[in-house]
Structures are given as C-alpha cells and as structure tokens.
C-alpha positions as CSV (number, residue, x, y, z in Angstrom):
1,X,-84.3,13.2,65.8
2,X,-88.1,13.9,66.1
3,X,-88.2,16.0,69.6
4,X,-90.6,13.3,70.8
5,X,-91.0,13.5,74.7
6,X,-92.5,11.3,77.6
7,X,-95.9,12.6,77.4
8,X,-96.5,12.4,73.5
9,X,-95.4,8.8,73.4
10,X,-98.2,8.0,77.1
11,X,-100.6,9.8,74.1
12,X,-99.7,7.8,71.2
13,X,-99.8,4.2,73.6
14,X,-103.2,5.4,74.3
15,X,-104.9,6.4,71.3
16,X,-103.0,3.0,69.7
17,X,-105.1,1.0,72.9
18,X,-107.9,2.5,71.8
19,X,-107.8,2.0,68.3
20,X,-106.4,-1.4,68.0
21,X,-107.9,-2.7,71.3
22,X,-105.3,-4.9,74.0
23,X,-105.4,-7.9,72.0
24,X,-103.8,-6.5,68.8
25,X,-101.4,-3.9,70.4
26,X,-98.4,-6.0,71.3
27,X,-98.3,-7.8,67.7
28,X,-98.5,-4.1,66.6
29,X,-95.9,-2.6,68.6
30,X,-93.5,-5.6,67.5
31,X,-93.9,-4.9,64.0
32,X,-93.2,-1.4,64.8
33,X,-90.2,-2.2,66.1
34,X,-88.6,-4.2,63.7
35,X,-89.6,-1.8,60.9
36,X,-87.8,0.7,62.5
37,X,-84.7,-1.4,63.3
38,X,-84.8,-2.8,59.6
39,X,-85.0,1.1,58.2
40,X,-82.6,2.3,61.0
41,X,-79.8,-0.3,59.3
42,X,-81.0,0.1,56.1
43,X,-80.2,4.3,56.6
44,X,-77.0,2.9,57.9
45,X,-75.9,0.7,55.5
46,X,-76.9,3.5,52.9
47,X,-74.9,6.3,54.5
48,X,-71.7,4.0,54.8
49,X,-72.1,3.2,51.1
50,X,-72.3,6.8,50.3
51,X,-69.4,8.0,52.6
52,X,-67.1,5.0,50.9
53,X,-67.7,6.3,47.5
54,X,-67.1,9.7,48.6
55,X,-63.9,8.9,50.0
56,X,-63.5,7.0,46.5
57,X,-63.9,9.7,44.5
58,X,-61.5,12.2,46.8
59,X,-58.6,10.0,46.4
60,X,-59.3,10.1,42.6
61,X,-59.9,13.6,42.4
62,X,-56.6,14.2,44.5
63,X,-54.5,11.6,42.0
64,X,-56.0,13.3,38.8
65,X,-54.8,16.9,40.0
66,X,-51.6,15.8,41.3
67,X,-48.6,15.5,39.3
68,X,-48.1,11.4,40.4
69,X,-50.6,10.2,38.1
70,X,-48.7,12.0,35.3
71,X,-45.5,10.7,36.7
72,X,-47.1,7.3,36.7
73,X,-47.8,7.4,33.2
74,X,-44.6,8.4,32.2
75,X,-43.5,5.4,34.0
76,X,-45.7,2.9,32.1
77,X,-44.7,4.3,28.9
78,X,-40.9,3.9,29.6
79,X,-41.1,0.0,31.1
80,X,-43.4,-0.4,28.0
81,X,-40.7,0.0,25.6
82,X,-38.3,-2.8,24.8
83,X,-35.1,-2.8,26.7
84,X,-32.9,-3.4,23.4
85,X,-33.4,-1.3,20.6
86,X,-34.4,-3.5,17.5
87,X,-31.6,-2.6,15.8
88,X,-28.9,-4.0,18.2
89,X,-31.3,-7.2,18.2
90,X,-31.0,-7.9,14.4
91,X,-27.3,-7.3,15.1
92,X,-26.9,-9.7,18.1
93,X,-28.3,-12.3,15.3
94,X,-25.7,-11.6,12.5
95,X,-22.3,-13.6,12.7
96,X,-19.6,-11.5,14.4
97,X,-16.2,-10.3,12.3
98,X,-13.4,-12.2,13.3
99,X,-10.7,-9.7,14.8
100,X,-7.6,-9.2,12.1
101,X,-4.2,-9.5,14.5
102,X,-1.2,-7.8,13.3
103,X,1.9,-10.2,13.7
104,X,4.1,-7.6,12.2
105,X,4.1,-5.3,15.2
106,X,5.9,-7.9,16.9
C-alpha cells in the first residue's frame, strides 16, 4: 500500500529514538499500533457497508427493470379484490324462491 521497504522503516525507528528518546518509544510504537489496527477495521467495516448497499441497490435496480415487479403488482391488485362480487353477496342474503313442481306432467 505505501511501497515502504526495510531500510525506510531502520530510518524511521531511528529518527523516532532520537526524537522521543528509549523511554518513550515503546508506549509510542503501541499507540501506533493500535491506531492502525482500529483505522485498518474501521476501513473494513466501511467498505463491507458500502459493498452491501451496493449489492442492495443492484438487486433493486434489476427488479425495477424487469418485468417481475410489474407482474408482482398485478398480483397484489388481483388477491386485493374480493373473491365474491358484492352483488352475489347481497344475493346470498335474500331468501331463496321456492322451486314450483309440475304434478301434471306425471
């Protein structure tokens, strides 16, 4: 990621040696450390978000072009309408004719 090699990083202990002195160096280099590791997962964490929502908004995307959604809501619309027409209900309600027999044809 930053092209760092052996010999920059024997530079950078140095000058860090001198400037903080031995005593303050290893409390130094810790802190280092776990900044790094905390911004490392943090970058992590991040990207995963990113690359979720991504995939989020392809499958949307792909279901908006499509004809499925369409047929989906074409679906709704149908099992949202009642199953018996209001008219046959009022008629289910009234009394029923009695049937007239013919005795004559006998």
């Amino acid at each position: 990621m930053f092209d760092i090699g052996f010999w920059e990083l024997v530079l950078v202990g140095i000058v860090a040696l001198l400037v903080l002195g031995p005593e303050r160096l290893p409390g130094a280099v810790r802190t280092t450390v776990f900044v790094v590791r905390r911004a490392r997962s943090l970058v992590a964490q991040v990207k995963a978000d990113i690359e979720r929502e991504l995939a989020l908004e392809e499958v949307k995307a792909s279901l908006e072009q499509g004809d499925s959604l369409k047929h989906l809501r074409d679906l709704e619309q149908k099992l949202r309408q009642p199953l018996i027409p209001p008219q046959t209900v009022e008629q289910a309600g009234a009394q029923p004719k009695a049937a007239v027999v013919d005795d004559d044809s006998a």
